[in-house]
C-alpha positions in Angstrom: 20.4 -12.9 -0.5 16.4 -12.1 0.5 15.1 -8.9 1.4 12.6 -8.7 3.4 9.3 -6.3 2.7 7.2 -5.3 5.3 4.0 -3.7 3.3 2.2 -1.5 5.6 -1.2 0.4 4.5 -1.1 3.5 5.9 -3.2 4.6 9.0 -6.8 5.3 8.6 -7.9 9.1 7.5 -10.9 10.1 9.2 -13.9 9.3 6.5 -12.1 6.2 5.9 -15.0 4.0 4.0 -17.4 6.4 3.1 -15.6 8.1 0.0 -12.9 7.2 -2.1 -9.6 9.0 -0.9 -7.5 8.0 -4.7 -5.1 10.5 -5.2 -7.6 13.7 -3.9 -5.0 16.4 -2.2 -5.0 16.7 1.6 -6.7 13.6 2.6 -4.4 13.7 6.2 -4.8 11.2 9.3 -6.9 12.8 12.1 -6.5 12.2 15.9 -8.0 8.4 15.8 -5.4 7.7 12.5 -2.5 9.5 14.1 -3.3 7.5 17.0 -3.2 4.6 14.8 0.0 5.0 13.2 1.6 5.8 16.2 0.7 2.6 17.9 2.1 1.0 13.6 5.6 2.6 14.7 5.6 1.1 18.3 5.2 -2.0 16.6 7.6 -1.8 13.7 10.1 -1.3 16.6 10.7 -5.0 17.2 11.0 -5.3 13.3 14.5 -5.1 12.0 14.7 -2.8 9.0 16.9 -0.1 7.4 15.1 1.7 5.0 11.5 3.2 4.9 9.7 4.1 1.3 6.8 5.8 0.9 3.9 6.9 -1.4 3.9 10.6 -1.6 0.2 11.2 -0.7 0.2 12.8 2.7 -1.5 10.4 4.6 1.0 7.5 3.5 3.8 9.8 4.6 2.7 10.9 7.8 2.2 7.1 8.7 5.6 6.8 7.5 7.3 9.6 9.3 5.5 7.7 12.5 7.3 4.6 11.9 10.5 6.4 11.4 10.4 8.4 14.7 9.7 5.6 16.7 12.5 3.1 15.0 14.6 6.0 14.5 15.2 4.9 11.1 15.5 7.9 8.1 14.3 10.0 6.4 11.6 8.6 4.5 12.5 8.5 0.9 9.5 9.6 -1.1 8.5 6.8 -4.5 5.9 7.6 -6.9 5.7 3.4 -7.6 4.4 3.4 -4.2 1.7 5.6 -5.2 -2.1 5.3 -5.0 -4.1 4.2 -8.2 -4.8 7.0 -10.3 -8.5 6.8 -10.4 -8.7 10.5 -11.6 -12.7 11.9 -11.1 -13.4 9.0 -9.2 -11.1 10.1 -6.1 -12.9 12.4 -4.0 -16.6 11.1 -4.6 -18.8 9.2 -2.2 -18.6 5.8 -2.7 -22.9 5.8 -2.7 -22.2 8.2 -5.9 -19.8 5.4 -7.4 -22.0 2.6 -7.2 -24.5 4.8 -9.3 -21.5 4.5 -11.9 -21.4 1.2 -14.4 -17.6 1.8 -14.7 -17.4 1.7 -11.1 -19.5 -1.5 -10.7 -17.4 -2.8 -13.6 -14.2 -2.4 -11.6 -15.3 -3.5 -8.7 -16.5 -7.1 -10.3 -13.8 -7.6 -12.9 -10.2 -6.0 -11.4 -8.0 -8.5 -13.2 -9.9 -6.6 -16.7 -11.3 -3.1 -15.9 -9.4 0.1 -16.3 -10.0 3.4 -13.9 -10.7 6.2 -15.7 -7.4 7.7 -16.5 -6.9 4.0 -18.1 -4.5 2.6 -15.1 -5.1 -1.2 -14.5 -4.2 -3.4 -11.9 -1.7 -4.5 -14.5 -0.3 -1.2 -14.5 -0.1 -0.5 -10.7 1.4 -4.3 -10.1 3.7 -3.5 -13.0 4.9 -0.5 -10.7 4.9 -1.9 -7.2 7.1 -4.6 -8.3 9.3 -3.3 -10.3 10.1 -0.7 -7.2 10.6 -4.1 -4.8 12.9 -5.6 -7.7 15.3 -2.2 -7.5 14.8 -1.7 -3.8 15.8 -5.9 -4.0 19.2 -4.9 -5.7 20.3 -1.7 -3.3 18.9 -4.0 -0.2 20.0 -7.1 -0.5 19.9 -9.4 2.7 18.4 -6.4 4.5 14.6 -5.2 5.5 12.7 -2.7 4.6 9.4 -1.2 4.7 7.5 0.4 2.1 4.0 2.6 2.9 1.5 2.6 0.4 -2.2 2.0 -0.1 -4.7 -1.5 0.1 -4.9 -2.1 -3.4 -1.6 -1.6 -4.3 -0.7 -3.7 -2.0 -3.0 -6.7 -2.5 -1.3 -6.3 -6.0 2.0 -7.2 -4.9 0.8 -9.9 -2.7 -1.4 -11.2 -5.9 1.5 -10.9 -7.6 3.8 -12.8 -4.9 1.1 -15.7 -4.7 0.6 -16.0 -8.6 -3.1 -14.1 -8.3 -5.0 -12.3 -10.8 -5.5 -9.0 -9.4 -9.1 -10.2 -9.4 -7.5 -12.8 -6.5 -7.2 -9.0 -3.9 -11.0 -9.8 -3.7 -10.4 -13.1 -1.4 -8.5 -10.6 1.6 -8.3 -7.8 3.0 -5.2 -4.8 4.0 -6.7 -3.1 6.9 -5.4 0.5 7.7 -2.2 0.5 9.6 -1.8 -3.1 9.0 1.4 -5.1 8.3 2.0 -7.5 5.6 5.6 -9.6 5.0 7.2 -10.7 1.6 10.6 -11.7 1.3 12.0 -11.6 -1.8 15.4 -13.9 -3.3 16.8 -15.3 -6.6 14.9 -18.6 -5.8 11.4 -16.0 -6.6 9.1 -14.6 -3.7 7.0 -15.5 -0.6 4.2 -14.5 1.3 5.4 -14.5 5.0 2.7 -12.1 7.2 -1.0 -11.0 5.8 -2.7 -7.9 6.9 -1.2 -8.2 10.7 -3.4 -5.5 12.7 -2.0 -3.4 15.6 
């Protein structure tokens, strides 16, 4: 049977672009990505779904809640898999301070091969993100779902999905708010929907 993933990124927090948000505490959506995520749940309404997942930071949850209240579908269950990439004293800076950073630039040019610096690669976080849609695959079968997490995890699982290197999330973009589709069977996995925008 195939369950059906719709991947959404959450809204967009208000300096969205000028620093790098990682795992920093209380990074929440302001009036323009509440907004957002408000119009995300309208549209997940004429989805057909049962379950909603989430990454625990607080902006991925409050995008979340949004989809629930408007589907009416709950509560949000909470899963660190979903989670942003740990990119430890790199969250929170400017992203003019990371380009002054080798490491950074190193990332940035070689994903499939460079670590952050706590060490997680996008082997690690693909590693995680699947192995969440392979259990949520089991306890969901020939149902929907929608799981709430972040761009690059994300483009991992569709890399992932489309037989990528993680260097391939560098060909496409997951806006905030946006919507992408994988269903998932025995027979392997497909890329239905990329980066739908509401």
């Amino acid at each position: 049977m195939t369950t059906t993933f719709f991947l959404l990124r959450h809204a967009a927090h208000d300096d969205v672009g000028r620093y790098l948000a990682g795992r920093a505490p209380n990074v929440s959506l302001g009036p323009a990505g509440r907004a957002q995520a408000r119009r995300l749940g309208e549209r997940m309404c004429r989805e057909d779904f049962v379950a909603i997942y989430s990454s625990p930071r607080e902006r991925t949850a409050q995008t979340a809640r949004a989809v629930s209240l408007h589907s009416e579908i709950g509560p949000v269950e909470l899963r660190d898999e979903l989670d942003e990439i740990d990119f430890g004293p790199w969250s929170g800076k400017t992203f003019v301070e990371l380009n002054q950073d080798p490491a950074w630039r190193d990332w940035n040019s070689r994903r499939a091969v460079a670590v952050t610096p706590t060490g997680e690669s996008m082997q690690d976080v693909c590693g995680r993100v699947c192995a969440c849609m392979a259990d949520l695959r089991k306890r969901h079968a020939g149902e929907g779902v929608v799981l709430v997490s972040h761009a690059e995890v994300i483009k991992s699982a569709v890399c992932h999905v489309l037989g990528l290197t993680a260097d391939g999330g560098f060909r496409f973009d997951i806006e905030p708010a946006s919507i992408s589709v994988v269903a998932m069977g025995d027979w392997g996995a497909k890329l239905l929907r990329l980066n739908e925008g509401v």
